[in-house]
The first five atom37 places (N, CA, C, CB, O) and aatype in JSON, in Angstrom:
{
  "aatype": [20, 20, 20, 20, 20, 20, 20, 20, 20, 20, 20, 20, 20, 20, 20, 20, 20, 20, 20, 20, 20, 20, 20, 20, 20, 20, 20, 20, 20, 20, 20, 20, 20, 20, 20, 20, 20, 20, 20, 20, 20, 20, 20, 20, 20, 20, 20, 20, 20, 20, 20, 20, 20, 20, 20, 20, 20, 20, 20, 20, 20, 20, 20, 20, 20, 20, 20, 20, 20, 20, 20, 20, 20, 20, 20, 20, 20, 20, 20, 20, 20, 20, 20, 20, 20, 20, 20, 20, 20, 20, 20, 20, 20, 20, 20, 20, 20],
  "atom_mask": [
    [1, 1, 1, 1, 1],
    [1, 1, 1, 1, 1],
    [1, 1, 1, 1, 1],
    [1, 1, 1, 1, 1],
    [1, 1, 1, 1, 1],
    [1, 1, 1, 1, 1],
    [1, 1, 1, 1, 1],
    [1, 1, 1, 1, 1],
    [1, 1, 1, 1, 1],
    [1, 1, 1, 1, 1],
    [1, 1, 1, 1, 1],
    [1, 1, 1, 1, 1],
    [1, 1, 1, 1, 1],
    [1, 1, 1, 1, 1],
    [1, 1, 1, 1, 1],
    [1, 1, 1, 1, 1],
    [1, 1, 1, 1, 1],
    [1, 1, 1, 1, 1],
    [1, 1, 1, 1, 1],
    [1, 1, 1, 1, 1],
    [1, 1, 1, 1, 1],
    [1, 1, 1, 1, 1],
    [1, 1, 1, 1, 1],
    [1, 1, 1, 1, 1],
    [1, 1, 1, 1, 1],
    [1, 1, 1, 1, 1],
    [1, 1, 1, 1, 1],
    [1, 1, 1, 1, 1],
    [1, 1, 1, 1, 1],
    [1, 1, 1, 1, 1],
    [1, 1, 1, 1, 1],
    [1, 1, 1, 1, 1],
    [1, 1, 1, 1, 1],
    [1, 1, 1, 1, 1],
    [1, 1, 1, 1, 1],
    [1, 1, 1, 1, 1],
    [1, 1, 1, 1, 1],
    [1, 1, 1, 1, 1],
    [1, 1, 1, 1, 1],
    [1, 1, 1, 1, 1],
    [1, 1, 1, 1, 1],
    [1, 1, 1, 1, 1],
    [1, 1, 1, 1, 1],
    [1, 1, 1, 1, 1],
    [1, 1, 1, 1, 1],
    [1, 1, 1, 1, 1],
    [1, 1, 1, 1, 1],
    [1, 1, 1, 1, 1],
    [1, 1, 1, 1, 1],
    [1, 1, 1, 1, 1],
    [1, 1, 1, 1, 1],
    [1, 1, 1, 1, 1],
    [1, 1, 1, 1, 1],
    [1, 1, 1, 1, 1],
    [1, 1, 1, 1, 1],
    [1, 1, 1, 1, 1],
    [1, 1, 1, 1, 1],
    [1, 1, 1, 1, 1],
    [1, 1, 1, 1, 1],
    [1, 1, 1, 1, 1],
    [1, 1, 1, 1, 1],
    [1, 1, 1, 1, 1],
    [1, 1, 1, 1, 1],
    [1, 1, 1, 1, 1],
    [1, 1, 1, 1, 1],
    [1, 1, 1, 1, 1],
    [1, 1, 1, 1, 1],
    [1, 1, 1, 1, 1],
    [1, 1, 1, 1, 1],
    [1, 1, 1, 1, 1],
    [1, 1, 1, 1, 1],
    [1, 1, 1, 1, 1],
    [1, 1, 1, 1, 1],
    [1, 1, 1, 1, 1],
    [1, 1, 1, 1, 1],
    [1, 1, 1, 1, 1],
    [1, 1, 1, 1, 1],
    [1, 1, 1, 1, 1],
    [1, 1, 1, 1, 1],
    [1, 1, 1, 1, 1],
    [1, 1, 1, 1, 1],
    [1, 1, 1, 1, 1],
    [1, 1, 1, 1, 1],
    [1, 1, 1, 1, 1],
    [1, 1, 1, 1, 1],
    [1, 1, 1, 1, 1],
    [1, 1, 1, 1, 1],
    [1, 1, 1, 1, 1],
    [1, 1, 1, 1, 1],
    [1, 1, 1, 1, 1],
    [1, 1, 1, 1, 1],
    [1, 1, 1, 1, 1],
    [1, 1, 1, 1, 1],
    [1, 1, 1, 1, 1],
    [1, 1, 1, 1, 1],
    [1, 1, 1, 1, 1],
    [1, 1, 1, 1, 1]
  ],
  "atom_positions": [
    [[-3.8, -10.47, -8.82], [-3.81, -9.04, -8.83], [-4.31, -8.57, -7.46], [-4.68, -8.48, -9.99], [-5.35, -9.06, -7.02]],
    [[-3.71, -7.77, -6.83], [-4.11, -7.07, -5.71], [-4.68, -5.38, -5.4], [-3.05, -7.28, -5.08], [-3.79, -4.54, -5.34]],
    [[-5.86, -5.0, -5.25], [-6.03, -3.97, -5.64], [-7.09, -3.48, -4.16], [-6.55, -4.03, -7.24], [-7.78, -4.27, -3.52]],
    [[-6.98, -2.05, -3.89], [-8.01, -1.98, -2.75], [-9.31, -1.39, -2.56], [-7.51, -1.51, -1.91], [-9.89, -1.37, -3.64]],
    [[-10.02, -0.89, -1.61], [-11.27, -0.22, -1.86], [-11.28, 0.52, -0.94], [-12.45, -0.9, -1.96], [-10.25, 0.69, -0.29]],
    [[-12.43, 1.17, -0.64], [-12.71, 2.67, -0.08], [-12.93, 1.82, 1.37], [-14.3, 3.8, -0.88], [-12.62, 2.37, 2.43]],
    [[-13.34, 0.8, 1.34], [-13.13, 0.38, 3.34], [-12.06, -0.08, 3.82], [-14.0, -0.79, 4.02], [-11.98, -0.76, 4.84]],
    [[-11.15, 0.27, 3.1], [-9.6, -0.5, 3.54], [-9.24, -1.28, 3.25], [-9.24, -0.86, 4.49], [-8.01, -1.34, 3.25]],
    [[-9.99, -2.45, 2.78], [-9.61, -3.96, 2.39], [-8.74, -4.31, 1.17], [-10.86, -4.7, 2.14], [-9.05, -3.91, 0.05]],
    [[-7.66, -5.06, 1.39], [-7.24, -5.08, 0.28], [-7.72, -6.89, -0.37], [-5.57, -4.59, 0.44], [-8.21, -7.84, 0.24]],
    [[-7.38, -6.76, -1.59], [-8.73, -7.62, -2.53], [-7.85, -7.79, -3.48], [-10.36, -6.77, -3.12], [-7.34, -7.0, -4.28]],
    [[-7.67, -9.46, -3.22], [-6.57, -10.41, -3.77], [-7.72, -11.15, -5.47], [-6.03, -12.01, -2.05], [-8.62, -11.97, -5.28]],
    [[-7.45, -10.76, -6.5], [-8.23, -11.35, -7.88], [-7.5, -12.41, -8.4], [-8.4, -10.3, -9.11], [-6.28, -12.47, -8.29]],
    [[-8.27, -13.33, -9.03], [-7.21, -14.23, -9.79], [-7.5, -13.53, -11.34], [-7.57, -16.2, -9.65], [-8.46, -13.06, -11.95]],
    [[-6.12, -13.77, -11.55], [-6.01, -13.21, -12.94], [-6.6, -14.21, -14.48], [-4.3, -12.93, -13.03], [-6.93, -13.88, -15.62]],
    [[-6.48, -15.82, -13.59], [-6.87, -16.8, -14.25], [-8.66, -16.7, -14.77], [-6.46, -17.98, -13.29], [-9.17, -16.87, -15.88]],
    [[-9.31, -16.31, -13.33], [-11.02, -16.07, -13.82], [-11.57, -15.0, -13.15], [-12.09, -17.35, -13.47], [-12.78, -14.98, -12.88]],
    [[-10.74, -14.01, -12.82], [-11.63, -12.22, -12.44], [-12.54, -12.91, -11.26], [-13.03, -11.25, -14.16], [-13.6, -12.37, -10.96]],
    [[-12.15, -13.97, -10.67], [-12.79, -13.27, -9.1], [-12.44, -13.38, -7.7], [-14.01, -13.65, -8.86], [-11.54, -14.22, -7.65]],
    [[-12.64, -13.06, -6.84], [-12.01, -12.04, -6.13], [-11.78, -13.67, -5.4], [-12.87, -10.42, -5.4], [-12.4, -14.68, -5.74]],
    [[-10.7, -13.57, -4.32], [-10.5, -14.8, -4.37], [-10.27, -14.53, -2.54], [-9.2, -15.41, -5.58], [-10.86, -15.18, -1.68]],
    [[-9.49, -13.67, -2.34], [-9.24, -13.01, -0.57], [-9.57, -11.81, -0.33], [-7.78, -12.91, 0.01], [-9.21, -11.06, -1.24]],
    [[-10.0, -11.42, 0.35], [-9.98, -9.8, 0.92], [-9.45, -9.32, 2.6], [-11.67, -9.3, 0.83], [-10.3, -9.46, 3.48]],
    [[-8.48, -8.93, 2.87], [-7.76, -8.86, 4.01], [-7.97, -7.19, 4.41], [-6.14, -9.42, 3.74], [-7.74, -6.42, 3.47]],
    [[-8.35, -6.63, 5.6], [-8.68, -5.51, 6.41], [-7.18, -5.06, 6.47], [-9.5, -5.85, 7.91], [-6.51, -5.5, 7.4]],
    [[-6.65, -4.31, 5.67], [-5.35, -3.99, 5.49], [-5.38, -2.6, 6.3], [-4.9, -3.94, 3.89], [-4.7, -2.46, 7.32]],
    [[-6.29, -1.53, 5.76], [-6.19, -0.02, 6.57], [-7.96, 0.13, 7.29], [-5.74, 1.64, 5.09], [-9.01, -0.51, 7.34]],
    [[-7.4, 1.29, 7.7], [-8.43, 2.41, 8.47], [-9.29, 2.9, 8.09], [-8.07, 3.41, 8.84], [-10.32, 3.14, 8.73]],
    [[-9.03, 3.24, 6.61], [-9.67, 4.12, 5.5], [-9.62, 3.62, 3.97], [-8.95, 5.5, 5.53], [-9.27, 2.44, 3.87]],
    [[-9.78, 4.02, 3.25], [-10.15, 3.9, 1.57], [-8.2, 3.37, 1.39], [-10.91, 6.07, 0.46], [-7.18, 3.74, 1.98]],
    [[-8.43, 2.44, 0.36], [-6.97, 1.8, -0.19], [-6.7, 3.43, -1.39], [-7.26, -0.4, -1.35], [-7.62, 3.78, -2.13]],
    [[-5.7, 4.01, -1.36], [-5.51, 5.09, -2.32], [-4.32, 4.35, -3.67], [-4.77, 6.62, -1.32], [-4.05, 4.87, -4.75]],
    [[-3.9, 3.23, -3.19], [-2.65, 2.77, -4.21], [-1.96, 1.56, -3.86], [-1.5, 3.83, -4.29], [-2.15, 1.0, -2.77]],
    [[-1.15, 1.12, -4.76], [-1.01, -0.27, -4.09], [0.08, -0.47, -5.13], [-2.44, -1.46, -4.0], [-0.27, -0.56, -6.31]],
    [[1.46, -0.56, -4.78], [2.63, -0.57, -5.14], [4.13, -1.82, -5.35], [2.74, 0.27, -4.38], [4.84, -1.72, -4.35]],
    [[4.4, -2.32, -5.82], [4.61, -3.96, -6.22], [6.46, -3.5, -5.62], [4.19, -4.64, -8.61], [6.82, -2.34, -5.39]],
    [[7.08, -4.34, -5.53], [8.45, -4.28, -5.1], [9.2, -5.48, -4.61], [8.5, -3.38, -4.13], [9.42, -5.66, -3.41]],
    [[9.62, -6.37, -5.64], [10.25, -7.72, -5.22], [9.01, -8.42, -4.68], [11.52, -7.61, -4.04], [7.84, -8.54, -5.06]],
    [[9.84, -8.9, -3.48], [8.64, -9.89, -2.57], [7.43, -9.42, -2.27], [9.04, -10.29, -1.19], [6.37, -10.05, -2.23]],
    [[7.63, -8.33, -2.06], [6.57, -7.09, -0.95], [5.91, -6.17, -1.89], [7.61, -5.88, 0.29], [6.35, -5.96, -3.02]],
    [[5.08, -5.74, -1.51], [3.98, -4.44, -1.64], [3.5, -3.51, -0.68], [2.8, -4.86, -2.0], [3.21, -3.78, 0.49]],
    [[3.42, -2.22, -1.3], [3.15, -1.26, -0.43], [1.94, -0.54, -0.43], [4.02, -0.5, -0.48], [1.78, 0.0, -1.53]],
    [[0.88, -0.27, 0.48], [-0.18, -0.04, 0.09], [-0.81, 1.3, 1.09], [-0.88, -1.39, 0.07], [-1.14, 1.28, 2.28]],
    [[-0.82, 2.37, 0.15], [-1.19, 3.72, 0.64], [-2.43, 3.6, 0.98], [-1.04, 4.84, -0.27], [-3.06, 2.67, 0.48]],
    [[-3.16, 4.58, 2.0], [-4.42, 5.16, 2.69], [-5.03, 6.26, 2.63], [-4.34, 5.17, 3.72], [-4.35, 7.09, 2.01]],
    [[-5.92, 6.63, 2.95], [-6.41, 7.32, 3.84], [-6.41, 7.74, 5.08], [-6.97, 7.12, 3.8], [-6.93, 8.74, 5.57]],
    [[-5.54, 6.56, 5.74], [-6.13, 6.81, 6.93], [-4.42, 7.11, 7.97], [-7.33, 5.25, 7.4], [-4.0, 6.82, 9.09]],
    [[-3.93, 7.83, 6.74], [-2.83, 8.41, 6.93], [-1.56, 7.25, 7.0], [-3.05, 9.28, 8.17], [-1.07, 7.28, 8.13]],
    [[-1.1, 6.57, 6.41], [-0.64, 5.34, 6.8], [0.23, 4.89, 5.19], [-2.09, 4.25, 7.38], [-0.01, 5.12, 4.01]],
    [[1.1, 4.31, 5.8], [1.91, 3.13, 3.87], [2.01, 2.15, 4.95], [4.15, 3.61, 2.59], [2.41, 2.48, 6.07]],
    [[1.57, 0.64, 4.58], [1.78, -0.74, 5.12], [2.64, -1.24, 3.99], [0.36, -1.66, 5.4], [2.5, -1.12, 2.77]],
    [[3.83, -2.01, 4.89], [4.56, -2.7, 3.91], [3.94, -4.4, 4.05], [6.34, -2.46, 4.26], [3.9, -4.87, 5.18]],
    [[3.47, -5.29, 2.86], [3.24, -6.44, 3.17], [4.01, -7.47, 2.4], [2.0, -6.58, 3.11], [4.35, -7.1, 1.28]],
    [[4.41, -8.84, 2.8], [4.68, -10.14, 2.7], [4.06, -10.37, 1.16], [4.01, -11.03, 3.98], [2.88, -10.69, 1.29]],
    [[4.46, -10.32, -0.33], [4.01, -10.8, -1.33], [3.27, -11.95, -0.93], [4.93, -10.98, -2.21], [2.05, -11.88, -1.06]],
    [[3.95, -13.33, -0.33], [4.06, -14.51, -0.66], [2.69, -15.25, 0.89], [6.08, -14.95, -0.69], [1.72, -15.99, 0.91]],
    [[3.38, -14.53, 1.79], [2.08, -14.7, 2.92], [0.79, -13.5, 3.29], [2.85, -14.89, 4.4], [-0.16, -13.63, 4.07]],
    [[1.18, -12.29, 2.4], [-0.21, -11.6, 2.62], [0.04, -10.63, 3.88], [-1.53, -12.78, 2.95], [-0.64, -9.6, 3.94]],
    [[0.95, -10.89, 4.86], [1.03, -10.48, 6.12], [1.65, -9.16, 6.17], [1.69, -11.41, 6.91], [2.58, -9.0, 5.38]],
    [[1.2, -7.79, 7.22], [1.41, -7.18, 7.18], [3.06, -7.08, 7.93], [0.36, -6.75, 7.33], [3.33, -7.64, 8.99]],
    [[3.97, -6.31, 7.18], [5.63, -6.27, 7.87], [6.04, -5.22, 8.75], [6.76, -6.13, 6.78], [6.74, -5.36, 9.75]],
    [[5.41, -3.88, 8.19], [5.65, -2.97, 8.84], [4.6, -1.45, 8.87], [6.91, -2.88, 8.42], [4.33, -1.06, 7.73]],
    [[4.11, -0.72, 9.86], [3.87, 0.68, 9.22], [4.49, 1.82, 9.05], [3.12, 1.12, 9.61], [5.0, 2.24, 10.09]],
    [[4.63, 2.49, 8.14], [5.03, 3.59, 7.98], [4.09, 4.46, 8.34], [5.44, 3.75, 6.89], [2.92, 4.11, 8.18]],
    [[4.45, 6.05, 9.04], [4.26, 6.8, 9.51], [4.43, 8.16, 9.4], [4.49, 6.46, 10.06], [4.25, 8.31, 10.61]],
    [[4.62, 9.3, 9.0], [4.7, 10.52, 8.88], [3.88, 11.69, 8.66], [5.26, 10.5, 8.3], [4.31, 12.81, 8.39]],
    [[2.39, 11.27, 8.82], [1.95, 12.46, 8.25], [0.24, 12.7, 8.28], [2.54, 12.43, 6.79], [-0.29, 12.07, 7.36]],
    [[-0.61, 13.37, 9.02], [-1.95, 13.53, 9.84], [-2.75, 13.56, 8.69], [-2.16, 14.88, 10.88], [-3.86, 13.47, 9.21]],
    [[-2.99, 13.64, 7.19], [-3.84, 13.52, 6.35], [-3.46, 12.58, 5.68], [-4.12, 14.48, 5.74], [-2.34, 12.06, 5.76]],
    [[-4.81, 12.11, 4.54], [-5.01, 11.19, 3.39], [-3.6, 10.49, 3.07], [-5.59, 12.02, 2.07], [-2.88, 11.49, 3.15]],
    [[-2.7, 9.38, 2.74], [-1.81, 9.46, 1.78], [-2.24, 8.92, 0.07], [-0.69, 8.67, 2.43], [-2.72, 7.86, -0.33]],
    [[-2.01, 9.62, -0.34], [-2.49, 9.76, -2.22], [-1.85, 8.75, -2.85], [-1.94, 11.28, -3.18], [-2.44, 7.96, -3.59]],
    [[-0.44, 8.67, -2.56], [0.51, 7.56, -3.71], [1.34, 7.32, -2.78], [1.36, 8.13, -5.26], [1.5, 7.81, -1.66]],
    [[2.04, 6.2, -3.57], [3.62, 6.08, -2.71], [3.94, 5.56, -3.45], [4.02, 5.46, -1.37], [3.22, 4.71, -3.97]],
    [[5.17, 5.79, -3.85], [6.47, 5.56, -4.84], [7.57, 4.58, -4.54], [7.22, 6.82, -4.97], [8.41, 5.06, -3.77]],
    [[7.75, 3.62, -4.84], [8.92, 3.0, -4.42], [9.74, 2.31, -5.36], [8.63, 2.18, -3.5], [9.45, 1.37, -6.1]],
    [[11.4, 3.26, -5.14], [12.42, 3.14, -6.07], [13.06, 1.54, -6.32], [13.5, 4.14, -5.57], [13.16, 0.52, -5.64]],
    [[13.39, 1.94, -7.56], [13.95, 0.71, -8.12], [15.21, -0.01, -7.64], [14.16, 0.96, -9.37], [15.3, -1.17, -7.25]],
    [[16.4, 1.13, -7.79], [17.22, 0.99, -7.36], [17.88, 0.56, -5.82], [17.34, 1.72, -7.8], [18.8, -0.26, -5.77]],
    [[17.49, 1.0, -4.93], [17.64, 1.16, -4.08], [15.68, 0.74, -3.33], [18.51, 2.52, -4.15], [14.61, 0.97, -3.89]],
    [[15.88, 0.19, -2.15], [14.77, 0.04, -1.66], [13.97, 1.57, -0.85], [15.08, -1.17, -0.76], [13.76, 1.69, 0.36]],
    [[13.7, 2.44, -1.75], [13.25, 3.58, -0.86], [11.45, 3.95, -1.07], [14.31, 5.03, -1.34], [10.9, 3.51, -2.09]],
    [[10.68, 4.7, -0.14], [9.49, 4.62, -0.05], [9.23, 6.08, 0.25], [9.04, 3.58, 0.87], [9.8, 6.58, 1.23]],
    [[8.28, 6.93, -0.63], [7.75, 8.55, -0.74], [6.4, 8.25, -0.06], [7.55, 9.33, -2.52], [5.79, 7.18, -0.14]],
    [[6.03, 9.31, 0.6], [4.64, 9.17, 0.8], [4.13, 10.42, 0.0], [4.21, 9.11, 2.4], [5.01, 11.28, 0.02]],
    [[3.05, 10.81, -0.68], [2.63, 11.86, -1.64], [1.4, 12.03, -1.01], [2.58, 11.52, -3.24], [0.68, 11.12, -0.58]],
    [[1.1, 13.76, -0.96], [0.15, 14.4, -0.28], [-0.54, 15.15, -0.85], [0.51, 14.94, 0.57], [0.24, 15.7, -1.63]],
    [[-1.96, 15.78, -1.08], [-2.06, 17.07, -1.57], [-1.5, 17.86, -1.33], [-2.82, 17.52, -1.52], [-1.72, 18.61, -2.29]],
    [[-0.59, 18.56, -0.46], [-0.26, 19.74, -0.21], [1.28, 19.88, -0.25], [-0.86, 20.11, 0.99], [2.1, 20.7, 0.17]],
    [[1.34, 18.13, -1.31], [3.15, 18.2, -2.31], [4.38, 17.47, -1.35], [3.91, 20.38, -2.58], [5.35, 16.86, -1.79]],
    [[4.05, 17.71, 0.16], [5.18, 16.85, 0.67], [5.51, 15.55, 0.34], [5.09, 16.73, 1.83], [4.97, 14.74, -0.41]],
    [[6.67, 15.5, 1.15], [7.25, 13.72, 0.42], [7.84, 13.3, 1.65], [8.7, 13.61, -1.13], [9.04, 13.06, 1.49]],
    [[7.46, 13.13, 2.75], [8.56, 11.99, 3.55], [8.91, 11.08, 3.04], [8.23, 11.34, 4.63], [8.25, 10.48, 2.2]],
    [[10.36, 10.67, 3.55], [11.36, 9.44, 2.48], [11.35, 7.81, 3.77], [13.88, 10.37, 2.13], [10.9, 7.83, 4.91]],
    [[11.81, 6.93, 3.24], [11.95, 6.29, 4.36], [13.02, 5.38, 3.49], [10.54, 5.67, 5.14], [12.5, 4.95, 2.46]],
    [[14.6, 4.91, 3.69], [15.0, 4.32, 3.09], [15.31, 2.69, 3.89], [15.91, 5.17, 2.59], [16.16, 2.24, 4.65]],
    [[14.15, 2.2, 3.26], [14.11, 0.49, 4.08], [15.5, -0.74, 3.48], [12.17, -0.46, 3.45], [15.56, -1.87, 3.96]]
  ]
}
């Protein structure tokens, strides 16, 4: 299970015995969400930012970019490989990877 915290780190659990097993300096700011997609995962900030990462090696692939405050969620479609960034103030930049 992969889940993050308020210093950025994202924090790899085994599901086998609940403990924490890696922790990797993923963002800038607080982890806000953390989003599953085939191989990869996507993992929203604070610190204005969506990182796309490597399921299988952990490694960061790419950043996404659009937008000077917090990001809250990020959504990523089933169908099609596409990525929302969600804001308080309702915008959505799209990014279709």
């Amino acid at each position: 299970m992969i889940g993050g915290d308020t210093a950025g780190r994202l924090c790899f659990w085994s599901l086998g015995s609940g403990k924490l097993e890696a922790a990797v300096r993923g963002h800038e700011d607080a982890v806000t969400r953390v989003r599953f997609q085939g191989g990869r995962f996507f993992s929203a900030s604070c610190d204005s930012t969506i990182k796309e990462w490597d399921l299988r090696t952990m490694t960061c692939l790419r950043v996404l970019r659009g937008h000077r405050g917090p990001v809250r969620d990020v959504q990523v479609g089933d169908f099609f490989l596409s990525v929302y960034m969600l804001f308080d103030h309702k915008s959505t930049p799209y990014w279709g990877l």
